[in-house]
Every structure is written in structure tokens, then in C-alpha cells.
N, CA and C atoms of all chains as a GROMACS GRO file, in nm:
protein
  540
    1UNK      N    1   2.073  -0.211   0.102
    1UNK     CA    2   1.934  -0.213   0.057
    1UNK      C    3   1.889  -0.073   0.021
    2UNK      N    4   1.935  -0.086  -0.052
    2UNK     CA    5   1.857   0.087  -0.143
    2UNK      C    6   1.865   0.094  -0.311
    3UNK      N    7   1.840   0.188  -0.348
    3UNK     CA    8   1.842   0.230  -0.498
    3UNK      C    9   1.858   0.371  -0.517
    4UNK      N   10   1.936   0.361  -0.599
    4UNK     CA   11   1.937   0.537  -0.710
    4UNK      C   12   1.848   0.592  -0.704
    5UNK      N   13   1.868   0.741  -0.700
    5UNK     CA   14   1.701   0.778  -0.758
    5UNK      C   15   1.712   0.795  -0.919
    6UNK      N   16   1.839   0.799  -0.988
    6UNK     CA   17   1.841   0.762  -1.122
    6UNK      C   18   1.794   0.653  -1.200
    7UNK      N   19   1.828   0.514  -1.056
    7UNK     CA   20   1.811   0.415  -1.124
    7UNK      C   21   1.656   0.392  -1.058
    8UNK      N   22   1.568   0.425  -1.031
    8UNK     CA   23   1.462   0.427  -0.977
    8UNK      C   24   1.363   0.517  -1.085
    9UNK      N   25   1.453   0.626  -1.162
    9UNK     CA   26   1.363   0.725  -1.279
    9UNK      C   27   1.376   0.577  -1.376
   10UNK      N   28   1.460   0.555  -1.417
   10UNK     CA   29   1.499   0.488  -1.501
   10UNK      C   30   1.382   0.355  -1.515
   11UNK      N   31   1.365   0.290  -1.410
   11UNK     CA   32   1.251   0.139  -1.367
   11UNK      C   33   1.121   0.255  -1.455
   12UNK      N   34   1.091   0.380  -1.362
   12UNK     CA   35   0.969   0.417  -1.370
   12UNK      C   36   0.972   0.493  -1.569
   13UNK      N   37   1.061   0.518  -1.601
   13UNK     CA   38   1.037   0.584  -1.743
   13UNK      C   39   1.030   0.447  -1.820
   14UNK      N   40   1.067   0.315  -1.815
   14UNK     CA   41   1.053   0.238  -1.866
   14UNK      C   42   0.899   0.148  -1.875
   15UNK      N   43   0.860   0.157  -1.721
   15UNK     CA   44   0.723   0.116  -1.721
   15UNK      C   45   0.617   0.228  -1.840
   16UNK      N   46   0.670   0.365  -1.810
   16UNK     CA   47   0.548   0.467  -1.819
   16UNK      C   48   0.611   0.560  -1.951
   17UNK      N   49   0.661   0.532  -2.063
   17UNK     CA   50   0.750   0.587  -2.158
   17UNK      C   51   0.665   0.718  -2.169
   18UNK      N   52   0.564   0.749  -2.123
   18UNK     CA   53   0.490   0.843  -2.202
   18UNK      C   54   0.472   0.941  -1.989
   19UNK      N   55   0.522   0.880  -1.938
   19UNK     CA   56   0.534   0.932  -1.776
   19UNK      C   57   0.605   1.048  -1.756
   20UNK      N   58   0.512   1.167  -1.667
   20UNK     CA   59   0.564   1.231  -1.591
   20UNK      C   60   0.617   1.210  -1.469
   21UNK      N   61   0.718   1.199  -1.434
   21UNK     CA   62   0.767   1.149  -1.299
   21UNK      C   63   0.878   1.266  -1.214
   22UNK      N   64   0.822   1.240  -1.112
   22UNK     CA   65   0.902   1.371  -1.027
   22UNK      C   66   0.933   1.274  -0.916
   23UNK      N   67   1.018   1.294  -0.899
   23UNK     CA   68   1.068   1.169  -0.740
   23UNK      C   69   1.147   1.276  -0.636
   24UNK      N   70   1.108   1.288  -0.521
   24UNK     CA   71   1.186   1.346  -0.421
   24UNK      C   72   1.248   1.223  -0.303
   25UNK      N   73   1.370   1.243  -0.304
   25UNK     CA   74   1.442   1.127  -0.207
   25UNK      C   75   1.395   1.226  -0.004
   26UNK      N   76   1.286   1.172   0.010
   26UNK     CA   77   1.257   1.227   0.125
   26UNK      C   78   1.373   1.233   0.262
   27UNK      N   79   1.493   1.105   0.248
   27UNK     CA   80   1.549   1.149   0.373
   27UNK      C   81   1.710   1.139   0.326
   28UNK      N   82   1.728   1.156   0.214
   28UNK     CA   83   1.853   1.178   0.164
   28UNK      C   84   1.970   1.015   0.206
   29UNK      N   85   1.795   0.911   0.149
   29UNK     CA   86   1.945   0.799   0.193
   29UNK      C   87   1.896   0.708   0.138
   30UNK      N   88   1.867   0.717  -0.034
   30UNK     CA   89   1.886   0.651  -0.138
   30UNK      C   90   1.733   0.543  -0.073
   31UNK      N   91   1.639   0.538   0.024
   31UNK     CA   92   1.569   0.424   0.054
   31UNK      C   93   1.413   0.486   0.060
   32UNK      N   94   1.438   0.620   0.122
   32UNK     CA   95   1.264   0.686   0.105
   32UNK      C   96   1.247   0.781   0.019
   33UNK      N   97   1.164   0.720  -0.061
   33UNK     CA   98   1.109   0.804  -0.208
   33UNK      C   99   0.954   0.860  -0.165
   34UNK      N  100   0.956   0.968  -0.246
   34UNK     CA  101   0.806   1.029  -0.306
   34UNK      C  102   0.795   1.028  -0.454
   35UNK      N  103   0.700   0.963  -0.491
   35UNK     CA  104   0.690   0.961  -0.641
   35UNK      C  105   0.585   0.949  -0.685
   36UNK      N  106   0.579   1.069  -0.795
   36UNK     CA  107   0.438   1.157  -0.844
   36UNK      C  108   0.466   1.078  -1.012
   37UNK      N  109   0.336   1.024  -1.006
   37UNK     CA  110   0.357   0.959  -1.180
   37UNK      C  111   0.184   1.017  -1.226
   38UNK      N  112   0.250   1.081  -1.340
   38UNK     CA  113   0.118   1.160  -1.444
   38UNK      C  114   0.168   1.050  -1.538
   39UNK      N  115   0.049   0.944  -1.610
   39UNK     CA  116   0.081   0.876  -1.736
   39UNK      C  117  -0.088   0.843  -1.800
   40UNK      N  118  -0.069   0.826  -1.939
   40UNK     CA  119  -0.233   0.788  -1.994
   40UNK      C  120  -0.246   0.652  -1.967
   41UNK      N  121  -0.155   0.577  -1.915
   41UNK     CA  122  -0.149   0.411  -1.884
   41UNK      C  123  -0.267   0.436  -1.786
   42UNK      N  124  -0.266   0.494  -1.710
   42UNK     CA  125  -0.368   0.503  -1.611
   42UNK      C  126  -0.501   0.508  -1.625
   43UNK      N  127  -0.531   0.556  -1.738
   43UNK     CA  128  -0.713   0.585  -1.822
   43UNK      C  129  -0.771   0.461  -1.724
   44UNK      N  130  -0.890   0.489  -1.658
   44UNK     CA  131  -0.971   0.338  -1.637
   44UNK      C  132  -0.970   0.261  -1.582
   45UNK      N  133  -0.840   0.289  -1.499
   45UNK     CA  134  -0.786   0.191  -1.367
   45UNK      C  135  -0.784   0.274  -1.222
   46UNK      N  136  -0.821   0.158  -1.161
   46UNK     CA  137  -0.842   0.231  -0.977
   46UNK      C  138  -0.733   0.266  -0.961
   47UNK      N  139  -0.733   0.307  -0.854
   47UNK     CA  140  -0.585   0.338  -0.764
   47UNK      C  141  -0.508   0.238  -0.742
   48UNK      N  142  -0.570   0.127  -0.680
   48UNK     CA  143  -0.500  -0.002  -0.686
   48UNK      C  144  -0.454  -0.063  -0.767
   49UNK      N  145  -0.518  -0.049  -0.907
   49UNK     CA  146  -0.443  -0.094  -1.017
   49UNK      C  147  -0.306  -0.064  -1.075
   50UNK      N  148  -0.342   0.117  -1.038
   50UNK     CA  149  -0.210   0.269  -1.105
   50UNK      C  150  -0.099   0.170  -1.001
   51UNK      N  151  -0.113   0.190  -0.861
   51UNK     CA  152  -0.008   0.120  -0.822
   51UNK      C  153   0.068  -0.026  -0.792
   52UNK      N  154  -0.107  -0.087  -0.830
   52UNK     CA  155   0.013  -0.196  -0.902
   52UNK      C  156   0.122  -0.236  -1.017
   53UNK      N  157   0.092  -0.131  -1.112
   53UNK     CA  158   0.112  -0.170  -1.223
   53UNK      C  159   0.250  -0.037  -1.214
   54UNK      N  160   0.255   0.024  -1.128
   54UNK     CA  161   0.416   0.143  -1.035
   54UNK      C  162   0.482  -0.004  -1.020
   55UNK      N  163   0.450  -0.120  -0.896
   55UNK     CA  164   0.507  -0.187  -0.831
   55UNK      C  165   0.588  -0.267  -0.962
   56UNK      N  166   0.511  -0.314  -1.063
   56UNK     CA  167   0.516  -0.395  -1.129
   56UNK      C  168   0.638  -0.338  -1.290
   57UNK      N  169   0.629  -0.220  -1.266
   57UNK     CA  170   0.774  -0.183  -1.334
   57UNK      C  171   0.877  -0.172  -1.239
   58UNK      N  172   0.892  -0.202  -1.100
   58UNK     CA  173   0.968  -0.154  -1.048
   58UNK      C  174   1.046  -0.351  -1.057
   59UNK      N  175   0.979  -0.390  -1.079
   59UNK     CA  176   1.053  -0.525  -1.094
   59UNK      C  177   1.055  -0.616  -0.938
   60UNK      N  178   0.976  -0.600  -0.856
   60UNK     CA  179   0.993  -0.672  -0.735
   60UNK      C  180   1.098  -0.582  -0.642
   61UNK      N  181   1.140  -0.491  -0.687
   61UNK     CA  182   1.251  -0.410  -0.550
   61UNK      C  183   1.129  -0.333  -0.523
   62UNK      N  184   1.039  -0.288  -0.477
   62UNK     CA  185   0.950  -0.261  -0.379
   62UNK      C  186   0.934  -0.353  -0.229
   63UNK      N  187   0.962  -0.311  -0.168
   63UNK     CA  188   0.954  -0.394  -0.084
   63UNK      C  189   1.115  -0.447   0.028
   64UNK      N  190   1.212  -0.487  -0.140
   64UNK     CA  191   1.296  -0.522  -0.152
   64UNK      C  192   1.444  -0.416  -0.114
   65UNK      N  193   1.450  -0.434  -0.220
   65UNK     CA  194   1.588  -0.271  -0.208
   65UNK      C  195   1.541  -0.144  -0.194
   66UNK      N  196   1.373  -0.162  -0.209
   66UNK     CA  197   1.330  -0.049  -0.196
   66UNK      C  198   1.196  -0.004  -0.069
   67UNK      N  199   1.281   0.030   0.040
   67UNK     CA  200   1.201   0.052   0.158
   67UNK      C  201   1.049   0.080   0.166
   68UNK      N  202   1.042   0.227   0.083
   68UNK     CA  203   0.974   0.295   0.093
   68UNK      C  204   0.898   0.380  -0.025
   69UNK      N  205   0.854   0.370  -0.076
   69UNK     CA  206   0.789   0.529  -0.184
   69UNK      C  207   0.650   0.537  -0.159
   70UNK      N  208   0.671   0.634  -0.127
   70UNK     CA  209   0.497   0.722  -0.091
   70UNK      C  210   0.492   0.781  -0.268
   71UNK      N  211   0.356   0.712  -0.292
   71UNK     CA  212   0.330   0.695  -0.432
   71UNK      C  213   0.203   0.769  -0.446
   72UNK      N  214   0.207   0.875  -0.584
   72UNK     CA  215   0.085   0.912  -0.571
   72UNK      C  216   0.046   0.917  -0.803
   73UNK      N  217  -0.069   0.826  -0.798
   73UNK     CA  218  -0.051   0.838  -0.963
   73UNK      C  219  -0.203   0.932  -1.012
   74UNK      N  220  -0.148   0.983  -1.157
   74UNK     CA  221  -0.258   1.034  -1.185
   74UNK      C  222  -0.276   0.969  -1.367
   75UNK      N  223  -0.416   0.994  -1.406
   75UNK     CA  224  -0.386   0.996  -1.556
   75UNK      C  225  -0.391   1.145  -1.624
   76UNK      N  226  -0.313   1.092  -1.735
   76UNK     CA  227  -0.300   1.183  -1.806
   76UNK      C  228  -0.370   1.264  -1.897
   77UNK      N  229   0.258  -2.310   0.151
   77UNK     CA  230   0.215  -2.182   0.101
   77UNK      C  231   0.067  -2.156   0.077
   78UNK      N  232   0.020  -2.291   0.040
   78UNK     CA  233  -0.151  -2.308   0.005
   78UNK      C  234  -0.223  -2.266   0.113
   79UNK      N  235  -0.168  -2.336   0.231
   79UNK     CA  236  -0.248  -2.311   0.309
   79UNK      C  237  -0.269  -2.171   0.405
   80UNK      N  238  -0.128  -2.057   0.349
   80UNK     CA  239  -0.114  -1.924   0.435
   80UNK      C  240  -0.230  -1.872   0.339
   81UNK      N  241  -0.220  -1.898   0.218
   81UNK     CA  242  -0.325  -1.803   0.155
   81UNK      C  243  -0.496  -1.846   0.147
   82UNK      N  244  -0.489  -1.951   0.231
   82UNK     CA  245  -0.657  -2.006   0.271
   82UNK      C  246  -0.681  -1.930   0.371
   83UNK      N  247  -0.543  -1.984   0.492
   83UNK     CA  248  -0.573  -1.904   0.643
   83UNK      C  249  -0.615  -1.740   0.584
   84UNK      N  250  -0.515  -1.659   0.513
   84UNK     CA  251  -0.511  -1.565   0.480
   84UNK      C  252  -0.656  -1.490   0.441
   85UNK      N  253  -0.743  -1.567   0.361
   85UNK     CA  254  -0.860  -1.575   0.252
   85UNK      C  255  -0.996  -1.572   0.400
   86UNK      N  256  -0.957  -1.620   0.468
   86UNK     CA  257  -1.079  -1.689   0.558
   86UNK      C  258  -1.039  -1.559   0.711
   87UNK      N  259  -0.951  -1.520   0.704
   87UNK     CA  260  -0.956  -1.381   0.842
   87UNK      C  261  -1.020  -1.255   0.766
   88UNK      N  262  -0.969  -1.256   0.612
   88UNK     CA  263  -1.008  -1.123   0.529
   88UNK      C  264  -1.165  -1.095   0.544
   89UNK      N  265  -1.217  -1.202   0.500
   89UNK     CA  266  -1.388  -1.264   0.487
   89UNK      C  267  -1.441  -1.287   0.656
   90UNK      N  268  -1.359  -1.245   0.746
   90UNK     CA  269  -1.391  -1.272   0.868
   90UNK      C  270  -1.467  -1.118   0.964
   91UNK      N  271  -1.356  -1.040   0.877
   91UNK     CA  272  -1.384  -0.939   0.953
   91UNK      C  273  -1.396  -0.810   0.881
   92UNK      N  274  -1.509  -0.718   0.903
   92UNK     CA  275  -1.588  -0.600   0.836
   92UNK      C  276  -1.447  -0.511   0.791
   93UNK      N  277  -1.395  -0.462   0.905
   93UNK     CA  278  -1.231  -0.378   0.871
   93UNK      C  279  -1.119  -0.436   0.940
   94UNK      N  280  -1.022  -0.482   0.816
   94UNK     CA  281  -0.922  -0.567   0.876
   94UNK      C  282  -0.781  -0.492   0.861
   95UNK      N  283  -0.696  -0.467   0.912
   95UNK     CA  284  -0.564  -0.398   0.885
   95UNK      C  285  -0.449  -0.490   0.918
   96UNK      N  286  -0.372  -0.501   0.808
   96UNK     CA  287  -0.276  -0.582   0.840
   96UNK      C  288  -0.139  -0.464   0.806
   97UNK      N  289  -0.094  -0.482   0.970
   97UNK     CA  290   0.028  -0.382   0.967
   97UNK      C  291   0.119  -0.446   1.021
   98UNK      N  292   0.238  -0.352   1.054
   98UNK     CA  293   0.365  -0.385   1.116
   98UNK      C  294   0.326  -0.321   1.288
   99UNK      N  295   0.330  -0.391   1.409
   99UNK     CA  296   0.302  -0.386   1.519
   99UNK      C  297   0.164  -0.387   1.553
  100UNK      N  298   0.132  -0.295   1.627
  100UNK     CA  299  -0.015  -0.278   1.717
  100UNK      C  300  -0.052  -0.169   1.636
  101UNK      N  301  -0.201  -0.120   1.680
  101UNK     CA  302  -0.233   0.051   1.683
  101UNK      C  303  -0.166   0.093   1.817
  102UNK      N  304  -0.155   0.032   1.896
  102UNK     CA  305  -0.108   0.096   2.007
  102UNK      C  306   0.055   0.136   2.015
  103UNK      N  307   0.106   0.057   1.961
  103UNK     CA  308   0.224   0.043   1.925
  103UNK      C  309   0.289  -0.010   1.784
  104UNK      N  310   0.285   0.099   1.686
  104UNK     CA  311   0.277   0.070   1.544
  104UNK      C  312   0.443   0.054   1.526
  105UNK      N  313   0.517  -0.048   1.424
  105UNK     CA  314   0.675  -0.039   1.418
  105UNK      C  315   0.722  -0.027   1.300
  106UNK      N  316   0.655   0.106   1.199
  106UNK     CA  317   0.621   0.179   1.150
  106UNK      C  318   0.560   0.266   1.101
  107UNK      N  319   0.558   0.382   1.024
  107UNK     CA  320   0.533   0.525   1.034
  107UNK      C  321   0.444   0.517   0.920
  108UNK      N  322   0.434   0.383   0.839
  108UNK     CA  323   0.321   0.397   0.746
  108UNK      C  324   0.215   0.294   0.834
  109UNK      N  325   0.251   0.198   0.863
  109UNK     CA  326   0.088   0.175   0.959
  109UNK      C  327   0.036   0.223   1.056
  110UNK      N  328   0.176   0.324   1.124
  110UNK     CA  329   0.092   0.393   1.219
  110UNK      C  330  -0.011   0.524   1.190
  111UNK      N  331   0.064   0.593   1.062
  111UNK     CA  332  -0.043   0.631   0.966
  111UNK      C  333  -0.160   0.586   0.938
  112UNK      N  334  -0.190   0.503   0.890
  112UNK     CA  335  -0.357   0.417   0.893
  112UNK      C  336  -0.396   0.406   1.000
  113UNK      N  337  -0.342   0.320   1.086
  113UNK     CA  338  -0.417   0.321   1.194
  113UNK      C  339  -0.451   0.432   1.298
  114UNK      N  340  -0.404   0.494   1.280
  114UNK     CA  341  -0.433   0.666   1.312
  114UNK      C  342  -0.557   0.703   1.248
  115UNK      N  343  -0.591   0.698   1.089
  115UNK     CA  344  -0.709   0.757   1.069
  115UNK      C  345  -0.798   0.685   1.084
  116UNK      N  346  -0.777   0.538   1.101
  116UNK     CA  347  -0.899   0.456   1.134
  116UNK      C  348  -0.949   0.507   1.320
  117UNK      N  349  -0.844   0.493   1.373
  117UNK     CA  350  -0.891   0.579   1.503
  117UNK      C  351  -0.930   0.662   1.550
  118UNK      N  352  -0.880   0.765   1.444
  118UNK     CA  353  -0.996   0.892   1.402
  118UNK      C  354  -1.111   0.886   1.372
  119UNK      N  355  -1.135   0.831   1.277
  119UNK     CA  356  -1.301   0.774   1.224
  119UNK      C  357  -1.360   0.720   1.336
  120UNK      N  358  -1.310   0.697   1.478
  120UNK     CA  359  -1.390   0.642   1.531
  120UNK      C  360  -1.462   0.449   1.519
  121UNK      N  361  -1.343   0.406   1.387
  121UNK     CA  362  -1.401   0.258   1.367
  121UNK      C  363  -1.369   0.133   1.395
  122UNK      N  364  -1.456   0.069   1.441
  122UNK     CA  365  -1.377  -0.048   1.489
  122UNK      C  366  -1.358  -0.108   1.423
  123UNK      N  367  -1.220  -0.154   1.418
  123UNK     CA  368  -1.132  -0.223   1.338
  123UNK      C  369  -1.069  -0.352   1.372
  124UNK      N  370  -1.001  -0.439   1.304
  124UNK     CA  371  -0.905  -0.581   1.392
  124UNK      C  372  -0.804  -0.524   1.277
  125UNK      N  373  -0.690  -0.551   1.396
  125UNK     CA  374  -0.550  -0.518   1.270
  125UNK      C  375  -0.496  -0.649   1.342
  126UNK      N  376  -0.406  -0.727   1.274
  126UNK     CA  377  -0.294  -0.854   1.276
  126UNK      C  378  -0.149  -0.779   1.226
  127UNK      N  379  -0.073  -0.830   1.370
  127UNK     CA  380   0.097  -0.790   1.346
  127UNK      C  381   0.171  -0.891   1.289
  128UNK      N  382   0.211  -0.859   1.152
  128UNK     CA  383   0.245  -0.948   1.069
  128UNK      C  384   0.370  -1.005   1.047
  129UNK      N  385   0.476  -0.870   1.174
  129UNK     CA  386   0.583  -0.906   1.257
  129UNK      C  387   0.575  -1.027   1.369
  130UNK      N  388   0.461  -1.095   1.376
  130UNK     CA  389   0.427  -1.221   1.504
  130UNK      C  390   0.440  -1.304   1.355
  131UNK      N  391   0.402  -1.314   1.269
  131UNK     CA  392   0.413  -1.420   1.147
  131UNK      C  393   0.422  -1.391   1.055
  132UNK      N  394   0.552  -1.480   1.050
  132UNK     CA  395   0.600  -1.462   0.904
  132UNK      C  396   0.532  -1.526   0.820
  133UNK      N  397   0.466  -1.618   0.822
  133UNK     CA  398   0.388  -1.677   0.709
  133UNK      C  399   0.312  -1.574   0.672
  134UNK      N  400   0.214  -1.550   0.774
  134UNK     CA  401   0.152  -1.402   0.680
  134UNK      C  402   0.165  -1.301   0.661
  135UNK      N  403   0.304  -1.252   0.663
  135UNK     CA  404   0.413  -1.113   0.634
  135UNK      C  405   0.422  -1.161   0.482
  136UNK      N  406   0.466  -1.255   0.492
  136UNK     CA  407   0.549  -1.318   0.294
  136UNK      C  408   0.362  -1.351   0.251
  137UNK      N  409   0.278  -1.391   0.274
  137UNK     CA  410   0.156  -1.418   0.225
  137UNK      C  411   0.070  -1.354   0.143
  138UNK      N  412   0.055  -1.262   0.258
  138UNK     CA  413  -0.039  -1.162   0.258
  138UNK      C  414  -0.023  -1.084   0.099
  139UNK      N  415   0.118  -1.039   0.084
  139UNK     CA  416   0.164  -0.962  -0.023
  139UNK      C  417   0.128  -0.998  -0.174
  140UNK      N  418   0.124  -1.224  -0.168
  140UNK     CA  419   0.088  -1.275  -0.260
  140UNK      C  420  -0.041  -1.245  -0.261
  141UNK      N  421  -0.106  -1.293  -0.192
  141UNK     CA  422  -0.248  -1.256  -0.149
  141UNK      C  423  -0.330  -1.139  -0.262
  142UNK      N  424  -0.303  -1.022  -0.187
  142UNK     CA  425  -0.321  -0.904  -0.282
  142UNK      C  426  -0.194  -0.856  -0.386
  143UNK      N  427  -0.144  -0.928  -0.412
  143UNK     CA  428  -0.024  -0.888  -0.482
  143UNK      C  429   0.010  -0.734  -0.498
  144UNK      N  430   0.005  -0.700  -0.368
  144UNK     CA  431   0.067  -0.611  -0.299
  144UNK      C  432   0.171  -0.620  -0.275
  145UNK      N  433   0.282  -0.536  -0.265
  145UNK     CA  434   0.459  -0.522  -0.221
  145UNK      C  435   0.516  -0.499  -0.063
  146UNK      N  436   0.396  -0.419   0.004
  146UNK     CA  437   0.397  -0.363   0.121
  146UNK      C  438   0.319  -0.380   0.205
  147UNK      N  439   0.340  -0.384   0.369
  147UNK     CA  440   0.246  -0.333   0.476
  147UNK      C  441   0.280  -0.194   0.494
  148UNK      N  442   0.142  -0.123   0.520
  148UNK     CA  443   0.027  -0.186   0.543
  148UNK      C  444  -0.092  -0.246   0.416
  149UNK      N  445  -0.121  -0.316   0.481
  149UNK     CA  446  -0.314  -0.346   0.388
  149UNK      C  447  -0.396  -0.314   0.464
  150UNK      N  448  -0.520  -0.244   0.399
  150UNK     CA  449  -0.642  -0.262   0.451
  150UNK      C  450  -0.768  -0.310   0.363
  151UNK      N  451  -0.812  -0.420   0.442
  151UNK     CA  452  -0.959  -0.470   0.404
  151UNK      C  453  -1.040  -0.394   0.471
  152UNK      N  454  -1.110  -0.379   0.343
  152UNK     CA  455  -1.285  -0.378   0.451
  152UNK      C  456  -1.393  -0.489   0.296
  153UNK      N  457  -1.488  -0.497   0.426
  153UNK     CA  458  -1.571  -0.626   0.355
  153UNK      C  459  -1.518  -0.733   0.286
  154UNK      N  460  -1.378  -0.762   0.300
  154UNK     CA  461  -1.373  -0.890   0.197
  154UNK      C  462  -1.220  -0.831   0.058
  155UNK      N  463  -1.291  -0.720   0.084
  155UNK     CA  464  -1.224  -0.600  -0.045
  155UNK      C  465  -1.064  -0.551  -0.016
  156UNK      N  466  -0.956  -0.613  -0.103
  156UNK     CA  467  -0.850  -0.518  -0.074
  156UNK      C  468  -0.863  -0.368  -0.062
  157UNK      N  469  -0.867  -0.248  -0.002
  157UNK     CA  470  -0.846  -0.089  -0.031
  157UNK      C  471  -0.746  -0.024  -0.044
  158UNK      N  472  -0.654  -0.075   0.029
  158UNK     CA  473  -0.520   0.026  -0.069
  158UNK      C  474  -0.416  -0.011   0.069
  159UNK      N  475  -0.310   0.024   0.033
  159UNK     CA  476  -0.192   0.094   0.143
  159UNK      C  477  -0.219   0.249   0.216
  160UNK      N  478  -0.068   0.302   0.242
  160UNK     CA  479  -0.119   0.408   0.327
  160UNK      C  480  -0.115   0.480   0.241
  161UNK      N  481  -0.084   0.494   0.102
  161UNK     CA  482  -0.069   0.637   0.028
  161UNK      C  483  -0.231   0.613  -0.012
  162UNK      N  484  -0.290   0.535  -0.039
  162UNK     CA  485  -0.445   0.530  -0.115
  162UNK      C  486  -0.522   0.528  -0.010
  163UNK      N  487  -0.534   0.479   0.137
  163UNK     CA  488  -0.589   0.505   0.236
  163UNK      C  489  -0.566   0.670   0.272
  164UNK      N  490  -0.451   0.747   0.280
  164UNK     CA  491  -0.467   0.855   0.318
  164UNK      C  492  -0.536   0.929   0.210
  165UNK      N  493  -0.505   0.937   0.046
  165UNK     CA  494  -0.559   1.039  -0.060
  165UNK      C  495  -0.732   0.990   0.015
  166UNK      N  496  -0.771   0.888   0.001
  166UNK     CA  497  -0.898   0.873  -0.024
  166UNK      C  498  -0.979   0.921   0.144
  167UNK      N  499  -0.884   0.898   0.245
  167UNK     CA  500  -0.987   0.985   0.381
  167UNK      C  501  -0.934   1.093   0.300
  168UNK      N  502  -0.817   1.182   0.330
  168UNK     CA  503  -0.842   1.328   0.246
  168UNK      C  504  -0.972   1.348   0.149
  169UNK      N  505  -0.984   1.297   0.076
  169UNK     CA  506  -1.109   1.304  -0.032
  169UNK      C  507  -1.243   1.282   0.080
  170UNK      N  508  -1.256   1.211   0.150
  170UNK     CA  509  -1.386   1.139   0.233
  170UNK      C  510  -1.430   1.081   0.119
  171UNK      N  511  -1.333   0.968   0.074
  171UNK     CA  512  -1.416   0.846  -0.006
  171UNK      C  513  -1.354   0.741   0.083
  172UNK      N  514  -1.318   0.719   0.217
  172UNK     CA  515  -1.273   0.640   0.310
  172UNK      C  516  -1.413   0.633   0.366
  173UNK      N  517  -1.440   0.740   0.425
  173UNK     CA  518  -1.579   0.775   0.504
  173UNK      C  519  -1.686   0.685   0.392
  174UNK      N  520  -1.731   0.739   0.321
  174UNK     CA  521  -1.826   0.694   0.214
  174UNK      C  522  -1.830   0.527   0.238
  175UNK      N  523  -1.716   0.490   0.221
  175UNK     CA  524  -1.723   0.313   0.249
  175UNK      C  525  -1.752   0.252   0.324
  176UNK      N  526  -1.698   0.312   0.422
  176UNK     CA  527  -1.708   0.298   0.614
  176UNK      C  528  -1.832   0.318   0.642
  177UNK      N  529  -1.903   0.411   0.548
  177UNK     CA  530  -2.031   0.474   0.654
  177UNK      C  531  -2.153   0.323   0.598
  178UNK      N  532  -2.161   0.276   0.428
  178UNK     CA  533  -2.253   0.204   0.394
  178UNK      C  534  -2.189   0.068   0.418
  179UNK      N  535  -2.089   0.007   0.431
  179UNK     CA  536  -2.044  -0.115   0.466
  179UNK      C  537  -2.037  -0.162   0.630
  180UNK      N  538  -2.054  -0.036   0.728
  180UNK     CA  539  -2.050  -0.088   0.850
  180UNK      C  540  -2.147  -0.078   0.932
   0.00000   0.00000   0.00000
């Protein structure tokens, strides 16, 4: 139960083509992420929205293969 | 399933601040609800949290519910507010406080 952090840029550059994304693997075991997303997708939407719509490129592995990401979004 | 997300619908609307985590505040069985429930204990507020490790119906529910991915959740008034990354930015900010102070 984990993911790349390649294949984890990869989910997030696809949601956010126009995304800044910086991901730090916090414990060096492919399952706890930090991930900083700068995108203009964000214009106009709460916080709850920015990260639903993180969760929602990630394809359902939130939760899943994916333990953990301490998520923080901004717009652009 | 209908009916986890009625039960679900009718505790949210039940109670002013609701936290749905993994264990107790007293005994949290993780490091992101014990996070929340930490600053809610800070604030000084009374809160009801449900261990969503006692049921699985409303572990798998809840998530549909707010179509959320993760515990923790926190309600207040009725209102989804975030997990622990949007619960912590927003006490950092004191727009946690702000909610807390006119809703309770």
C-alpha cells in the first residue's frame, strides 16, 4: 500500500496541467506525503473544494494506496 | 448503505461540534486526529467526537457522506470544515476561532 512520489507528481500534473507541485515524501516510505499545489484551478473555490478536487485527480488512492498527504493548496 | 448515510445525516445535525476520528481525544489511533483534537482542546470547546474504528459502517460512510477520502472530519453546525490540514491552516489563521466563537 503505497505510491511513487513520481507516480503521485504524475496523478497531480495531470489533474493541475498548469500546477505547481512540490511533494516531500515525509518518512521516506513511499506512504507519507506533503504536497504544496499552486494552480489557477483554484480561483473561487474554498479549501474544501481545492482539496477535493487534489483527492479527485488522485483517482480514489487517497485513502487507499495512499496513507497520508498533508495537503496544502493555493491559487494561482 | 441508505440508511448509514441517514444515521450519518441525523448525528451531524445533532451536534454544534462533531469530530469524527480514528480513536478517542483521550486516546487518538492517529497522529492526524490526534492533531484536531488537540486544538479543539485547546480552544477550550466542547466537542462530541465518534470512533469510527467501533464502526465500520460509519468509517466507509462518513467519507461518502462528505465525499471526503479521510479521517479526520470535522462538523460544526451541520457544516462539513475540513480535515486536519484545513482545520490546522485555518486555527493558525484564527478563522477556526471566528466560527467557534459566533456558532457556539
Amino acid at each position: 500500500m503505497a505510491i511513487s512520489r513520481e507516480e503521485l507528481f504524475r496523478l497531480l500534473k495531470s489533474g493541475f496541467p498548469d500546477g505547481e507541485i512540490k511533494i516531500d515524501d515525509l518518512a521516506g516510505d513511499n506512504n507519507h506525503y506533503a504536497a504544496n499545489i499552486k494552480s489557477s484551478k483554484f480561483k473561487g473555490k474554498t479549501k474544501v473544494q481545492q482539496h477535493q478536487m487534489v483527492y479527485a485527480a488522485l483517482k480514489g488512492k487517497m485513502g487507499n494506496e495512499l496513507h497520508a498527504l498533508a495537503l496544502t493548496t493555493e491559487e494561482k | 448503505m441508505e440508511n448509514a448515510q441517514k444515521k450519518i445525516d441525523e448525528l451531524v445535525k445533532s451536534k454544534d461540534v462533531l469530530l469524527f476520528m480514528k480513536g478517542s481525544p483521550e486516546q487518538p489511533q492517529c497522529g492526524f486526529s490526534m492533531t484536531v483534537s488537540k486544538i479543539l482542546k485547546d480552544l477550550k470547546i466542547k466537542f462530541y467526537s465518534i470512533n469510527v474504528l467501533e464502526d465500520e459502517e460509519i468509517r466507509v460512510g462518513i467519507k461518502q457522506y462528505s465525499n471526503w477520502p479521510t479521517i479526520p472530519q470535522l462538523y460544526i453546525k451541520g457544516n462539513f470544515i475540513g480535515g486536519c490540514d484545513i482545520v490546522k491552516e485555518m486555527y493558525q489563521k484564527g478563522e477556526l476561532q471566528k466560527i467557534l466563537k459566533i456558532t457556539t
